[in-house]
C-alpha positions as CSV (number, residue, x, y, z in Angstrom):
1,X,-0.2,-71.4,-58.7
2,X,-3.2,-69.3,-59.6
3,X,-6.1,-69.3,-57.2
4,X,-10.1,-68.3,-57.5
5,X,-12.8,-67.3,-55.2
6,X,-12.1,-65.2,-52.2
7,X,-8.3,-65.3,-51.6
8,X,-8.5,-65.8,-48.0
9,X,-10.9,-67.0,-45.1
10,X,-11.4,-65.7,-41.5
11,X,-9.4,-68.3,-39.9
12,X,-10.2,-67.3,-36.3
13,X,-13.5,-68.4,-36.9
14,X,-12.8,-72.0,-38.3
15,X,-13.1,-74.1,-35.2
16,X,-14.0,-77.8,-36.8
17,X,-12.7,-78.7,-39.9
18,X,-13.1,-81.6,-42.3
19,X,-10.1,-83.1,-44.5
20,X,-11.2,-85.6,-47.2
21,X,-8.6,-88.2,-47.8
22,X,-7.4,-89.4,-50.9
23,X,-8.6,-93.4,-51.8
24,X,-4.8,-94.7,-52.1
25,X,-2.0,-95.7,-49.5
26,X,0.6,-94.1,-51.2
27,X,-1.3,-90.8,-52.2
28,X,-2.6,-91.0,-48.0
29,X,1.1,-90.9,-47.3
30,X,1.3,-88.0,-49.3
31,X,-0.6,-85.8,-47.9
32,X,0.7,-86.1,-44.6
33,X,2.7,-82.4,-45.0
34,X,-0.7,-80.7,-45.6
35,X,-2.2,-82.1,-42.3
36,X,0.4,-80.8,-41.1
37,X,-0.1,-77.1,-42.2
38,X,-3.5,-77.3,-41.7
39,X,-2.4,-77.9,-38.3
40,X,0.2,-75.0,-37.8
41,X,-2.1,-72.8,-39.4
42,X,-5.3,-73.4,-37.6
43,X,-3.7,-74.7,-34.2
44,X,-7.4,-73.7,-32.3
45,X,-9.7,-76.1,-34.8
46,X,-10.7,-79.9,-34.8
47,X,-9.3,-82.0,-37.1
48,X,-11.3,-84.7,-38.9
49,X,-10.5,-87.0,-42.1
50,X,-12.9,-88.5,-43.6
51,X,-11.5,-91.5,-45.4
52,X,-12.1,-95.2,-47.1
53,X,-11.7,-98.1,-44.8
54,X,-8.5,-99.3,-46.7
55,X,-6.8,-96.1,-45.9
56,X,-7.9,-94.7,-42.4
57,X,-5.3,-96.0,-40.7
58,X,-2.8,-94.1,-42.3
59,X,-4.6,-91.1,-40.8
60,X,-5.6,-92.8,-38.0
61,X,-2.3,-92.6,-36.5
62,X,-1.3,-89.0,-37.8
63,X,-0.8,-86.7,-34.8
64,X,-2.6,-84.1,-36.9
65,X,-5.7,-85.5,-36.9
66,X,-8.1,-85.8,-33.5
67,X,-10.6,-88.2,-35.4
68,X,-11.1,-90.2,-38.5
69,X,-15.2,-90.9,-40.2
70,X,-14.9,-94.1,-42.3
71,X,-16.7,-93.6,-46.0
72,X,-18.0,-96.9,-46.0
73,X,-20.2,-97.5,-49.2
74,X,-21.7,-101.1,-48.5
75,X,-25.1,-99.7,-47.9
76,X,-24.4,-98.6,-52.0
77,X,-23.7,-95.9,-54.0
78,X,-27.0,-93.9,-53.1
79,X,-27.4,-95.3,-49.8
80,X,-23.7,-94.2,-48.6
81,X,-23.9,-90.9,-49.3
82,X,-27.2,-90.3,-47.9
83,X,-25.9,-91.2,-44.7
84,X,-22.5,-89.6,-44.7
85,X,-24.0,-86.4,-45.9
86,X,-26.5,-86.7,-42.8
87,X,-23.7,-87.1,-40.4
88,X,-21.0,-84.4,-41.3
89,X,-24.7,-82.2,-41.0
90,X,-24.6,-83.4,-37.5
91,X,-21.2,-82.0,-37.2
92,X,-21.5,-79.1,-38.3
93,X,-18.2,-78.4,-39.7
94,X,-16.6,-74.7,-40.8
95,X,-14.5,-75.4,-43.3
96,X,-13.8,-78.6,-46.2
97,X,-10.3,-79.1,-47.5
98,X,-10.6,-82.0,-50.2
99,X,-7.5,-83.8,-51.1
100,X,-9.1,-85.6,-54.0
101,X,-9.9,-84.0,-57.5
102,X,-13.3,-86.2,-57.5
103,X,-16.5,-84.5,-58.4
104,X,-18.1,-87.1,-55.6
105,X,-16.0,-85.5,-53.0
106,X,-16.6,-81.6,-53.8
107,X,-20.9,-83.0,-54.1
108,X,-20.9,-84.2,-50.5
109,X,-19.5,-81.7,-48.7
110,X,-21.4,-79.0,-50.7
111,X,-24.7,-80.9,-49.6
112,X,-23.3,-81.3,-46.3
113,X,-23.9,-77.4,-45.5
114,X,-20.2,-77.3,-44.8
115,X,-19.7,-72.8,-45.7
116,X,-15.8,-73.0,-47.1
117,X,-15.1,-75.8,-49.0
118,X,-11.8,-75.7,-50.8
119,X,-9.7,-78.0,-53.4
120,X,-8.8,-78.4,-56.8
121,X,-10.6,-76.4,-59.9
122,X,-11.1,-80.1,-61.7
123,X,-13.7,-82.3,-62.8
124,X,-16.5,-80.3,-63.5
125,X,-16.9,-79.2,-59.4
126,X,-16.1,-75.2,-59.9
127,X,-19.2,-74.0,-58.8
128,X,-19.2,-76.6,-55.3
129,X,-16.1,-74.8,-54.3
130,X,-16.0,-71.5,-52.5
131,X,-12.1,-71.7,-52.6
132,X,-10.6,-72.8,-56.0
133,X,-6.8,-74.1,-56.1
134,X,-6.6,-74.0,-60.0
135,X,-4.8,-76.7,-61.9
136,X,-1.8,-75.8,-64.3
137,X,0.9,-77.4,-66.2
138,X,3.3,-76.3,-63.8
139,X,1.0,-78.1,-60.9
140,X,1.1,-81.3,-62.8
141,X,4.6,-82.0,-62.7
142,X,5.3,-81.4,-59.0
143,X,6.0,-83.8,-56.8
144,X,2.7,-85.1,-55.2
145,X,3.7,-83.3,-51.8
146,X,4.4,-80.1,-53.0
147,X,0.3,-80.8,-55.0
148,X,-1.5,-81.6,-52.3
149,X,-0.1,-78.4,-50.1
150,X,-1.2,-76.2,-53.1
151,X,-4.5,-76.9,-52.0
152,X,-3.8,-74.9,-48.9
153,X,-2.7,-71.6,-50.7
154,X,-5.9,-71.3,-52.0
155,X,-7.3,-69.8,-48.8
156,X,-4.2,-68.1,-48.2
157,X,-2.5,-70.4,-45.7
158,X,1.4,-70.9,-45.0
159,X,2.2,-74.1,-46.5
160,X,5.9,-75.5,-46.1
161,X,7.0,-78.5,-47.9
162,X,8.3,-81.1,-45.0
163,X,8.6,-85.2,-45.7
164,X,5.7,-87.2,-44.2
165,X,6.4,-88.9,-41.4
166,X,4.6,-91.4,-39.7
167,X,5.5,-92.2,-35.9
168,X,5.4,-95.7,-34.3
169,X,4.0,-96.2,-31.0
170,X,5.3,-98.9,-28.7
171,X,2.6,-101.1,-29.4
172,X,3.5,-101.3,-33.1
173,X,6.9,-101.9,-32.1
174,X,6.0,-104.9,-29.7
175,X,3.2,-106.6,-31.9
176,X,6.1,-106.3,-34.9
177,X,8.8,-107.7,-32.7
178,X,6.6,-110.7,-32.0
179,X,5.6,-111.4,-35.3
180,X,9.2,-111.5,-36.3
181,X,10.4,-114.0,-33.3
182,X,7.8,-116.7,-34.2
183,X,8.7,-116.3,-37.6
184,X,12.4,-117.0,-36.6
185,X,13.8,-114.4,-36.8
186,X,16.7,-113.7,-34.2
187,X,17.4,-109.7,-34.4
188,X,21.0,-110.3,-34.8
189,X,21.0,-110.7,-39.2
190,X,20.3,-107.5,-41.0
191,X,17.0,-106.9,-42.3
192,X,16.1,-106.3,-45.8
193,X,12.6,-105.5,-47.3
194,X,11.6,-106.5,-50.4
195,X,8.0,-105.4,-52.1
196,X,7.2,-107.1,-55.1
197,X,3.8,-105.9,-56.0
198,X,1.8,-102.8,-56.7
199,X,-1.9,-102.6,-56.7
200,X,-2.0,-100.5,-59.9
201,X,-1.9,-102.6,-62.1
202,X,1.5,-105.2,-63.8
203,X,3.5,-101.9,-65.7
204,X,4.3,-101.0,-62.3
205,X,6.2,-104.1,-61.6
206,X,9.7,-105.3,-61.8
207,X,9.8,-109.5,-62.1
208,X,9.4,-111.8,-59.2
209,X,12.5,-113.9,-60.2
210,X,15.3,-110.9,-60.1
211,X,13.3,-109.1,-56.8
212,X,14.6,-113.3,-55.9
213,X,17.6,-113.0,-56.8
214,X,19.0,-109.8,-55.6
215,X,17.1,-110.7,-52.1
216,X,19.3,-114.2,-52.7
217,X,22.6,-112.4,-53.1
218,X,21.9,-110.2,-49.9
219,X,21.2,-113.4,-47.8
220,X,24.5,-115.0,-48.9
221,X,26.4,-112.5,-48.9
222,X,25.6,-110.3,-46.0
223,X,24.0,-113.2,-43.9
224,X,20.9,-111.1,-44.3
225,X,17.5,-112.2,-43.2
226,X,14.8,-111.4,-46.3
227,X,11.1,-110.3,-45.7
228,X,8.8,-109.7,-48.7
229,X,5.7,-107.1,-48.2
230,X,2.3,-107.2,-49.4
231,X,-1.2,-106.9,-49.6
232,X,-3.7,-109.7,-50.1
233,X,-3.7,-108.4,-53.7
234,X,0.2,-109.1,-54.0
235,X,0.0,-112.6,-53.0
236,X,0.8,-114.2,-56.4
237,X,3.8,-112.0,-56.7
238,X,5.1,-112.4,-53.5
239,X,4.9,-116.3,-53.6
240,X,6.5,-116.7,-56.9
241,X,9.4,-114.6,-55.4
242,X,9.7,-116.6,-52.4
243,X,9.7,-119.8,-54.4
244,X,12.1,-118.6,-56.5
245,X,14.7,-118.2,-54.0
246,X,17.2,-120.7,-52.6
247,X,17.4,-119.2,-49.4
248,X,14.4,-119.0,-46.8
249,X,12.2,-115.5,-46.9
250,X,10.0,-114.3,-44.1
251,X,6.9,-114.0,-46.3
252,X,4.9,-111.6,-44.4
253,X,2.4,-110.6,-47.8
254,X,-1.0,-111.0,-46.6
255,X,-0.1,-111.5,-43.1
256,X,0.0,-108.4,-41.7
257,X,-3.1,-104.9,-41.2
258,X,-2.0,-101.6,-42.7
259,X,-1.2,-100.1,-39.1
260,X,1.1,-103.0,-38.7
261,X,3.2,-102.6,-41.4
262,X,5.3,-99.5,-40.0
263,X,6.7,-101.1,-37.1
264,X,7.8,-103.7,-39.3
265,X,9.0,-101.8,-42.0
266,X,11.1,-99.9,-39.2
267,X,12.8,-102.8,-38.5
268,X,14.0,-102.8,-41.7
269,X,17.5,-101.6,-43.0
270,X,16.7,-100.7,-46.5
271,X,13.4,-101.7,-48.4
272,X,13.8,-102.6,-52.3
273,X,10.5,-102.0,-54.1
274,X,8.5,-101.2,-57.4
275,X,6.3,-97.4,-57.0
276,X,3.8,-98.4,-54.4
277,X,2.3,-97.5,-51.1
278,X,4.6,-99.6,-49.0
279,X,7.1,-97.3,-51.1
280,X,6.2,-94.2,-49.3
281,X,5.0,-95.7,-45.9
282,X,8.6,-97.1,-45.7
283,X,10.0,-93.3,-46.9
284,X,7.8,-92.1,-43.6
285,X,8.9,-94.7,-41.0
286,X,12.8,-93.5,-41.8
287,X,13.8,-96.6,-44.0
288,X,16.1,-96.3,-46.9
289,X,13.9,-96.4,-50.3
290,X,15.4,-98.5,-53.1
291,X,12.9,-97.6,-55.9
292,X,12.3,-99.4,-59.2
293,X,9.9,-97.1,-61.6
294,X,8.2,-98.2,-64.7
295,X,5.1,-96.8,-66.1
296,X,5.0,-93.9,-63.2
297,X,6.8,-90.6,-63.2
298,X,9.7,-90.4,-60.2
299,X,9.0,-86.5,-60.5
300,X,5.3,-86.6,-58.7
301,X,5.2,-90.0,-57.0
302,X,9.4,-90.4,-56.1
303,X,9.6,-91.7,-52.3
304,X,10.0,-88.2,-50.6
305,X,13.8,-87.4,-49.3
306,X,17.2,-87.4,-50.4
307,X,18.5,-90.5,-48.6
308,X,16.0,-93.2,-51.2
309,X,17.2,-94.6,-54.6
310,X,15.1,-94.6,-57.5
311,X,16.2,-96.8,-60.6
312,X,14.6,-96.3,-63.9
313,X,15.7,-97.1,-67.4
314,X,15.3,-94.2,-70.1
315,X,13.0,-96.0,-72.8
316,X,11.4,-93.5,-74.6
317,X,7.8,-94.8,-73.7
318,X,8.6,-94.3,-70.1
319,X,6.7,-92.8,-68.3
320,X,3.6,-94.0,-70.0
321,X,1.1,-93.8,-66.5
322,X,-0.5,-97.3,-67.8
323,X,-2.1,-100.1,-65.8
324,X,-0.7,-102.6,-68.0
325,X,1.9,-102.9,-70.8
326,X,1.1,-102.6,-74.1
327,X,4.1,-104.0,-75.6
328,X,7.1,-106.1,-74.2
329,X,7.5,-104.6,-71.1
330,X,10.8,-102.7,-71.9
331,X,11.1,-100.4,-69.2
332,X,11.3,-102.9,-66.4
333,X,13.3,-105.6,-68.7
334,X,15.9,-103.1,-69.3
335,X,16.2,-102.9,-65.8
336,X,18.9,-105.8,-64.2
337,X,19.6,-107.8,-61.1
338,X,22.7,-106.0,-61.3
339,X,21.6,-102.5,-61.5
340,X,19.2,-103.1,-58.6
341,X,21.9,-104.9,-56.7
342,X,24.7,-102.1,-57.4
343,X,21.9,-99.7,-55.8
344,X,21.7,-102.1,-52.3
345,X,25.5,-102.1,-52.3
346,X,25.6,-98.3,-52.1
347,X,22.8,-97.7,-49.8
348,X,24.1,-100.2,-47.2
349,X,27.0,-98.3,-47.6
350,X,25.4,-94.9,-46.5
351,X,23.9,-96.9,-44.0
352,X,26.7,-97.8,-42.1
353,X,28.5,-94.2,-42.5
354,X,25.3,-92.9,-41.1
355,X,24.8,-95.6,-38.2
C-alpha cells in the first residue's frame, strides 16, 4: 500500500489521540486489531473513540480504549457538529486516526485543530489529511482487518494482523446467566445460536423457514436448546423463524443491549448466521462461526479465524454488494437446509475434539 504526506510522525510527542469509529457493529468489530496497534505503538498516549451511540459499546469495552465521546446528532446535522467540533477543541488532541472513508469525519477533525490527522485518500478529503493511506485495487480486496490496519502504515507504525477479540467481564457473564434461567433454560442442553437477520438490507438473508428447520433438527437430535439473535430491526425475521419451528426457541431478538450480547453469545456452542454484526461479535467472543453469504464478499467481511464456516453458493451474480435482490434471490435459494446442516454436523464435530 502506497502512502502520501510525510511518511512518519514524531510519536514521542503524541500523548492524546482521537480514533473515529466506523457507523456499523460488524465494521466496529473490525477494527478492534488496529486499536490494538495503536496501542502497542503509542503505549504513553490516551486513547479516545469517538463513535455513534449504536456502536460505542463495542469500544466501550475494548481494553484499548481509556474513553469513548458519543456523536450524537439529535441536536441535527449543523447543530451536532458544532458542538462536537467545540469539545474535541477542548481536548486538545495530537493526533486523528479516522477509520471511516467519510468526508464528514476527515471535516471535523480538521476543524477541530487536531495537527496529524490520518486515514484513507477517499472521498474528496485529500487535502484534510496530513497523513494519506491511499486506496488501491489491491486494498479493496483485503479482508476488512487487514484495511483498517493499513491506515496505521501511513504514519509509519508496526501494524500486525491479530483476530479481534472482545473480553467478557463477570458482570456480562452474570446478567447473561440470568436471562437464560428465567427463560428456562437449565445449562445442561447444548446451546446453539441462530441469527436470522442482517440490517443491510433482505440480499443478505438466508430464509426464516430453513434458519427453522436446521435449528429444529439440532433440538431433536442433539437435545439442543435454540436461541435466535437480533436487533429490534430483526424482529420480523426472528418471529417468523420461531413460529416456524415445532420445537420451543429462546427468542432473545429485541430483548437484549449491544454490551449484553457477548456474554450470551459465549454461552453459545456454535452460532449459525447470515453476514452480520452478531457474525463477527460472535467470531470475537470465541464462538464457532457458521456463515451463510449472499450479496457480500467472504474475502473482506468473512468472520475473522480459521475455526468459522462460511457457506456460499457460486452463482455468477454473487457477490453483487446489493441491499436487495434484483431477481429471484438465487444465491441464497441455491443454498439448502442440508448444506447448512452438513456444516453444524462438522463444526460440532471440531467442537468436541477441541473441548
Amino acid at each position: 500500500m502506497s502512502t502520501e504526506g510525510n511518511f512518519s510522525i514524531m510519536r514521542n510527542k503524541v500523548r492524546n489521540i482521537l480514533v473515529r469509529g466506523t457507523n456499523w457493529v460488524g465494521d466496529a468489530v473490525m477494527t478492534l486489531p488496529t486499536l490494538s496497534a495503536v496501542r502497542q505503538n503509542f503505549p504513553q498516549a490516551k486513547i479516545t473513540v469517538l463513535a455513534k451511540p449504536w456502536v460505542e459499546g463495542v469500544y466501550a469495552h475494548c481494553p484499548d480504549v481509556d474513553s469513548t465521546i458519543i456523536f450524537d446528532q439529535q441536536a441535527g446535522f449543523l447543530g451536532s457538529r458544532y458542538a462536537i467540533i467545540k469539545k474535541l477543541r477542548n481536548q486538545r488532541f495530537d493526533l486523528a486516526i479516522l477509520l471511516p472513508n467519510s468526508f464528514d469525519a476527515a471535516l471535523i477533525t480538521f476543524l477541530a485543530g487536531i495537527p496529524w490527522r490520518v486515514g484513507y485518500n477517499t472521498d474528496g478529503r485529500s487535502w484534510l489529511l496530513t497523513h494519506r493511506a491511499m486506496i488501491s485495487k489491491e486494498i479493496l480486496r483485503v479482508h476488512q482487518v487487514h484495511y483498517y490496519l493499513g491506515i496505521l502504515k501511513a504514519i509509519g507504525c508496526s501494524a500486525e494482523s491479530s483476530a479481534p477479540r472482545i473480553t467478557i467481564c463477570d458482570h456480562q457473564r452474570d446478567k447473561a446467566n440470568r436471562y437464560l434461567s428465567v427463560k428456562g433454560y437449565s445449562g445442561q442442553e447444548p446451546l446453539l445460536g441462530f441469527n436470522p437477520g442482517a440490517f443491510f438490507g433482505s440480499a443478505k438473508r438466508w430464509f426464516p423457514d430453513r434458519f427453522a428447520a436446521v435449528a429444529d433438527r439440532a433440538a431433536k437430535e442433539w437435545g439442543a436448546r435454540c436461541i435466535i439473535f437480533g436487533s429490534t430491526h430483526d424482529l420480523p425475521a426472528a418471529r417468523e423463524m420461531a413460529s416456524r419451528m415445532e420445537t420451543s426457541p429462546i427468542l432473545a431478538a429485541g430483548e437484549t443491549r449491544l454490551d449484553e450480547l457477548p456474554g450470551l453469545l459465549s454461552r453459545c456452542l456454535l452460532l449459525v448466521t447470515n453476514d452480520s454484526g452478531l457474525m463477527h461479535m460472535a467470531a470475537a467472543v470465541g464462538v464457532r462461526v457458521i456463515a451463510i453469504f449472499g450479496s457480500t464478499d467472504p474475502k473482506t467481511t468473512a468472520p475473522y479465524g480459521d475455526e468459522h464456516t462460511v457457506i456460499r453458493s457460486q452463482v455468477p451474480c454473487s457477490p453483487c454488494l446489493l441491499r436487495d435482490c434484483p431477481t429471484d434471490h438465487r444465491c441464497m435459494k441455491a443454498i439448502s437446509v442440508d448444506d447448512v446442516w452438513q456444516a453444524m454436523v462438522e463444526k460440532m464435530e471440531e467442537i468436541k475434539i477441541t473441548r
